[in-house]
N, C-alpha and C positions, 0 to 999 in steps of 0.2 A: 680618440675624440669622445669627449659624453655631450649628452644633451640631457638639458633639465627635464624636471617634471611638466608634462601639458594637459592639457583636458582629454586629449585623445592619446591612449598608450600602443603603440605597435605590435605591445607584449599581449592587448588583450585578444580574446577570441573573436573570430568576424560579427560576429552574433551581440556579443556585448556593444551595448549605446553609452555612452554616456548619458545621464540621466540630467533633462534640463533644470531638476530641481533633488538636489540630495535630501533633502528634508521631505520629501512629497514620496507615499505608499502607492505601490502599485497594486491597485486592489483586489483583479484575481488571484494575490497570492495569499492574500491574509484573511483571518476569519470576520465576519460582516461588522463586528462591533471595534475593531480594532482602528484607534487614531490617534493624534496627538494633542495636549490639550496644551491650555492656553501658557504652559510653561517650556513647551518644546516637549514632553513627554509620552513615548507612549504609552496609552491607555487599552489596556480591552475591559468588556464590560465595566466598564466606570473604575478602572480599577488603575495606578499606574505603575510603570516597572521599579518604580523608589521605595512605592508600601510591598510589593512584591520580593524584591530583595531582602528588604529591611526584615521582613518575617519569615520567608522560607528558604534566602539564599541561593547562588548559583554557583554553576547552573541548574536548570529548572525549565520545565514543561510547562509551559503553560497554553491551558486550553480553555476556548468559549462555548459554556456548556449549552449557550443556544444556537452557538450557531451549528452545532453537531448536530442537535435534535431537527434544526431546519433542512439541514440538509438528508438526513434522512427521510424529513417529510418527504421533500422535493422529488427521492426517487419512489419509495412508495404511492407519492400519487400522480405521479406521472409517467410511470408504466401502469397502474391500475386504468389509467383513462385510457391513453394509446390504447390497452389490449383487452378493454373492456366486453367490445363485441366480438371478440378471439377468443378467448377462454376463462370470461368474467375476472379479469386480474391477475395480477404477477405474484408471487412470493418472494419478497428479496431478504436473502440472509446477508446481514450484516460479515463481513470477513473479518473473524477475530484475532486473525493473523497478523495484521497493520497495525493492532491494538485494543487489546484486551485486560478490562480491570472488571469488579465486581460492578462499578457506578453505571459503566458503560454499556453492562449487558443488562439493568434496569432500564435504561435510556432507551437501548434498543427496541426491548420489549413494549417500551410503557407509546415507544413512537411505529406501534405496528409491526416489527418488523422482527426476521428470526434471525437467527445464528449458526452461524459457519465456524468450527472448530476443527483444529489440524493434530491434537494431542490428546490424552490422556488428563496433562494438564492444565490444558485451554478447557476441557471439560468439566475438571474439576473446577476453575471458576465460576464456570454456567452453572453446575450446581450449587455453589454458594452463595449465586446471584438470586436461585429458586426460580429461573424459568426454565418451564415443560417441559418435559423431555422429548415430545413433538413435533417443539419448536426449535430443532438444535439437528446439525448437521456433523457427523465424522466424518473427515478428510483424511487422504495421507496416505503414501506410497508402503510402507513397511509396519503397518498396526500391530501392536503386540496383542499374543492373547489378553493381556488383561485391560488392553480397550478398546479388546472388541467385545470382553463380557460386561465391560463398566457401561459401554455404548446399549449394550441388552439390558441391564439393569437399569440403567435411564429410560428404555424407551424409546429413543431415538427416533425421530421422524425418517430419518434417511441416514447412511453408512455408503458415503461413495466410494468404490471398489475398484481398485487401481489394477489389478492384474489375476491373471487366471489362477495362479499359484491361492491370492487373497483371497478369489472368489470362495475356491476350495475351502479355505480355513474359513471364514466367515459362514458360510454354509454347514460346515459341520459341529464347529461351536453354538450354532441357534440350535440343529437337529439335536445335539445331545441334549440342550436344555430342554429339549423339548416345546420351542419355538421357532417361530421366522422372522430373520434378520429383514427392515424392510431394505432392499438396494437400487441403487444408482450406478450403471456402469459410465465411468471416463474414459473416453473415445480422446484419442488423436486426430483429428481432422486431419492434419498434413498443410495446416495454413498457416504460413508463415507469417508474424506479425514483425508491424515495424518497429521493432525496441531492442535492448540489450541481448544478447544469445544469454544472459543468465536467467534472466525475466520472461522469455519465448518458450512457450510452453506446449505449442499444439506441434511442434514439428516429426518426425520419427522418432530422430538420435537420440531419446531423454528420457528420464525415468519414470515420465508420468503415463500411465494412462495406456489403453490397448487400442492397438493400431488397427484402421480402418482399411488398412491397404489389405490387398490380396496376399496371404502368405503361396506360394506357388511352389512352397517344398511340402504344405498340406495335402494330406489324399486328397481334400475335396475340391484343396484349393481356398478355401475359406478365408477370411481375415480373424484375426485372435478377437476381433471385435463379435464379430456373429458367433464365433467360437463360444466367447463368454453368452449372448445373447442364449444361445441356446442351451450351454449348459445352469443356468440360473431359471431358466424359464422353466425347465425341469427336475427341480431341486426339490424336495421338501424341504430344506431348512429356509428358501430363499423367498421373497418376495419382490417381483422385479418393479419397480417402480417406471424406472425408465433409464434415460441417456441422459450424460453431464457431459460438459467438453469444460476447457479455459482455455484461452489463445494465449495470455501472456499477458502484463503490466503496465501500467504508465504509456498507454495507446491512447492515440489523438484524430486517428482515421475510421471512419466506419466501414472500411472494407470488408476489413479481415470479421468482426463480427456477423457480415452478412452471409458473407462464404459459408463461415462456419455453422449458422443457422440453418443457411438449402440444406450444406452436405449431413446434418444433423439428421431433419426433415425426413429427407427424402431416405437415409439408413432407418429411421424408425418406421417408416412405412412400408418399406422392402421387407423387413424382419417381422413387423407383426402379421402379415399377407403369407410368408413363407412359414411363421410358425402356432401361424392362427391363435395371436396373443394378443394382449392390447396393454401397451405400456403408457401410463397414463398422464405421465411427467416429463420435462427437459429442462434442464437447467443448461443455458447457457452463459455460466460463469461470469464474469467481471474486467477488470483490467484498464478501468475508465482513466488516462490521465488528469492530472492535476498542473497547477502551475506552478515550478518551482523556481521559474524565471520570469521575467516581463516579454519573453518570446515564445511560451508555450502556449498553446492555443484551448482551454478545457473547451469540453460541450455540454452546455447544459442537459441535466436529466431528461427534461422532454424534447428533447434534440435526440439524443439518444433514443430514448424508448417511440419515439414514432417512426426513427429509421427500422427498428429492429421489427416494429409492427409489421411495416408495412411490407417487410420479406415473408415473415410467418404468414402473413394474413392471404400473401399470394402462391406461397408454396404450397400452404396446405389445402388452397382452391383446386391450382392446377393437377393436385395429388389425390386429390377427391377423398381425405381424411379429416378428422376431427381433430381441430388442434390440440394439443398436449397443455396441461396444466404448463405455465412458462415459471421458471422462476429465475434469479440473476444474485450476482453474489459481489457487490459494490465495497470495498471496504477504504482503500486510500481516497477512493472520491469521496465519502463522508468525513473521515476524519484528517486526510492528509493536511487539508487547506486550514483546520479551526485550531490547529496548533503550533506556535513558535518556542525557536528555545532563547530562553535567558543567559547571557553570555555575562560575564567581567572582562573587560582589554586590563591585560600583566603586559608584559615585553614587546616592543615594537622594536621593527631593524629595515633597513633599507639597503637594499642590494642592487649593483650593476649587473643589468644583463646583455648578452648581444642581440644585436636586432637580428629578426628572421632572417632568413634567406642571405647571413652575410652579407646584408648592405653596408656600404663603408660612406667616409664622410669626404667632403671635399678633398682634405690632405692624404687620402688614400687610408688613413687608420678604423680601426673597426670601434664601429659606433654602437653604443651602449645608452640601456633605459632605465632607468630606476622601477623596482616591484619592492610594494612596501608586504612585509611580515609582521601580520597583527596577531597576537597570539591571546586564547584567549582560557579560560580554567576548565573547558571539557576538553571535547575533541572526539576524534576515533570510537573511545569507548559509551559514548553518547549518538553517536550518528556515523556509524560504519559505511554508510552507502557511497558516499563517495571513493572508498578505496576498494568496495567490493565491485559496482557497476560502473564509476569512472561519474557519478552523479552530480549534479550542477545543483548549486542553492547560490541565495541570495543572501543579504544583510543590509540592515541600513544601523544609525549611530541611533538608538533605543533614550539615549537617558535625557536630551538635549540636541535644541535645534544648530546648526551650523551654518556659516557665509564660508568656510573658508572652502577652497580652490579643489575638485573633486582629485581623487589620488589613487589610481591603479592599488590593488591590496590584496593580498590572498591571505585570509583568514586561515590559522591554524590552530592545532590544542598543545597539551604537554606533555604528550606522549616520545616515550622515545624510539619514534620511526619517519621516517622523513617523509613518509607516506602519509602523515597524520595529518590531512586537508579538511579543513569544515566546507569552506568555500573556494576554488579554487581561483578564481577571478570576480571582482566587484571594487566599484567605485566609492571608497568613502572618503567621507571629508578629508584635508590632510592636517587637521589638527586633532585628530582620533589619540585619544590618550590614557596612559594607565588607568584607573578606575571607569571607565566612560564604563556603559553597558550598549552593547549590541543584541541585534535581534535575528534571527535566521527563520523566517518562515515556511510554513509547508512541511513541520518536522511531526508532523502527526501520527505518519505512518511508518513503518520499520523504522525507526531509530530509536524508541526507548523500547521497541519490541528485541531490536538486535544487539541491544547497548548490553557493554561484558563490566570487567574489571579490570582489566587490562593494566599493568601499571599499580596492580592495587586502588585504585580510583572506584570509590564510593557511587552505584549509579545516581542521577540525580531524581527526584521525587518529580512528581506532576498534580499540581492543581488545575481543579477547573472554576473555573470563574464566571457570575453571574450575577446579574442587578444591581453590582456594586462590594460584592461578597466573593472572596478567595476560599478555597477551603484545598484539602490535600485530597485525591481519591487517590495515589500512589504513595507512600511513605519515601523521602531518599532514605538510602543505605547509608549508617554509618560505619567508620573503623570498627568498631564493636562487632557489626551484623557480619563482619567478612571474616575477624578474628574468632567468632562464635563455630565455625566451621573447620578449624583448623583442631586438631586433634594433639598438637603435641608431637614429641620426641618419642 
């Protein structure tokens, strides 16, 4: 027994609505200037996806260069206010990590705010961008010598130090220079956040960071946390700044942020009391979800920064200490939302499937749904995150408005792996058709950060867009640039 296509598919996820209008944006997903204009099109910054095609081809990044710059406003001056009378204002580093070009670390700069780098060659950006050395943070579980000496040659405002092994090396690369490294140790909290185990990052099991727990095979009993604490506070080469943590990614509760603030707190106040030091900094990291569906819930920046106040503000009463310089390191909350990707529909196919749970139909036969297969010129090598974290995005039909009848759809690329989902569930029109263009918002953050070659596929270029004006701050790759790399026989 089949059953046709209906407004409501059995096949979708509980979570998925049908959407009472396929033509109509759901606006925490897209960046602020993003709509349709009087042709069914959509537009960002005055621009539509027909002159976008037409001159840089898909697919294609496209980003609204004001709405990145507002939203970085938004956290900057809404933890400066929150923590104004805490500790005169936040430092937020931008997280280069979500995404990183030369335009983006002007933008950054020119909108207040510093930089968070994980490489060598995230660094090297920030230095061709020519902001401070200052203003620029190294991250990162396994730093090579050579940046941790590039990181000393910059300057670097902070160098946060993932393990005692690094401390060592970090410490004796500034002593031979005959300097001091400034550092940040990363603490494990032991707070579990609620997201993916790839994305969870304060728990024991995992490679980030030194554990705040008691080790009890220690003589003293110690945690590797105070371990480092005390070996850096007694270092010549080291200069200890303070404590970093990260809970973890694409978080929508403020629990876990608060925990991790007391148990911060209250470790830097035990440790400066015990080693009559005073560490004068905490970063407490980032992780702020985004909305990559019509069911994710963000929280605005002063949402955020007045819950996180009002912990510090009370812990460090009851602690009877001087709060710490704060700073926080936001990077998919600024840029996830002001970016979509530009798609082309190739090949569409329509498939039977059974319904859940073996339900059967009247005549006792097994009853089947139709899922349509839209396939479109990226895929995988564009936006990984769905086959890495199991990651949910949306789409709507980009080139042109539609009446016809909405139609269960899992958006795919042309890769050859049957794993290669852009979207895995979404309602679009059911007259979606070869040339149409679709839109996938929310692609701001890791996916042309994590986008490979896979396939041979050229990555695609990213402009940003504004007042009416496209320009490239990403070049796409072509066959050429991938052929350029291959050495021969």
């Amino acid at each position: 027994m089949t059953v046709s296509s209906s407004t409501a598919s059995p096949l979708a996820p509980d979570w998925l609505q049908v959407p009472a209008d396929l033509n109509a944006l759901h606006q925490p997903m897209w960046a602020g200037s993003v709509v349709r204009n009087g042709a069914g099109a959509l537009t960002v910054g005055g621009v539509d996806v027909h002159a976008l095609k037409e001159q840089f081809g898909t697919p294609l990044f496209v980003m609204d260069e004001a709405d990145f710059r507002s939203r970085a406003r938004a956290f900057k001056d809404s933890f400066d206010a929150a923590f104004a009378d805490i500790c005169g204002g936040v430092d937020v580093y931008y997280a280069g990590k979500s995404f990183l070009c030369t335009a983006v670390v002007k933008w950054v700069e020119e909108e207040g705010l510093r930089l968070d780098t994980a490489s060598g060659g995230e660094l090297a950006v920030a230095a061709r961008a020519g902001i401070p050395g200052e203003r620029v943070a190294l991250h990162g579980n396994n730093k090579s010598d050579a940046e941790i000496h590039r990181a000393l040659d910059m300057k670097l405002g902070r160098i946060v130090v993932d393990s005692l092994d690094e401390l060592v090396r970090v410490g004796a690369i500034a002593q031979a220079r005959g300097e001091q490294a400034k550092v940040m140790l990363r603490l494990t909290p032991g707070v579990h956040a609620h997201t993916h185990e790839f994305i969870a990052t304060a728990h024991e099991d995992q490679k980030f960071g030194l554990s705040m727990a008691a080790d009890t095979t220690a003589e003293a009993g110690v945690s590797a946390a105070e371990e480092a604490v005390a070996a850096a506070s007694a270092h010549p080469g080291i200069e200890l700044l303070g404590l970093h943590c990260h809970i973890g990614s694409q978080i929508f509760e403020p629990d876990g942020f608060a925990l991790a603030a007391e148990k911060l707190l209250r470790f830097l106040a035990a440790m400066q009391g015990k080693y009559s030091i005073t560490m004068p900094e905490l970063d407490l990291g980032g992780g702020y979800g985004i909305a990559y569906t019509p069911v994710d819930t963000p929280r605005p920046a002063a949402e955020i920064a007045t819950a996180m106040a009002a912990v510090v503000r009370s812990t460090c009463a009851e602690l009877g200490i001087d709060a710490p310089r704060i700073s926080i390191e936001p990077g998919r909350a600024i840029v996830g939302s002001t970016t979509f990707t530009l798609y082309e529909v190739g090949t569409l196919k329509t498939v039977r499937v059974d319904a859940p749970s073996g339900a059967r139909g009247d005549a006792g036969n097994n009853v089947t749904y139709p899922r349509r297969y839209v396939s479109v010129d990226g895929g995988m090598s564009d936006n990984a995150r769905p086959v890495l974290y199991d990651a949910d995005y949306s789409a709507v039909l980009a080139s042109r408005t539609s009446g016809a009848a909405p139609q269960l759809s899992r958006v795919v690329g042309k890769h050859c792996e049957s794993g290669d989902i852009v979207v895995r569930d979404v309602y679009l029109p059911g007259d979606v058709a070869a040339g149409d263009l679709l839109a996938v918002p929310g692609t701001g953050a890791y996916c042309w950060a994590l986008s490979s070659n896979y396939n041979y596929l050229a990555r695609p270029g990213v402009v940003a867009v504004r007042d009416g004006s496209a320009r490239l701050i990403v070049r796409g790759e072509t066959e050429e640039d991938l052929l350029n790399r291959d050495m021969g026989a």
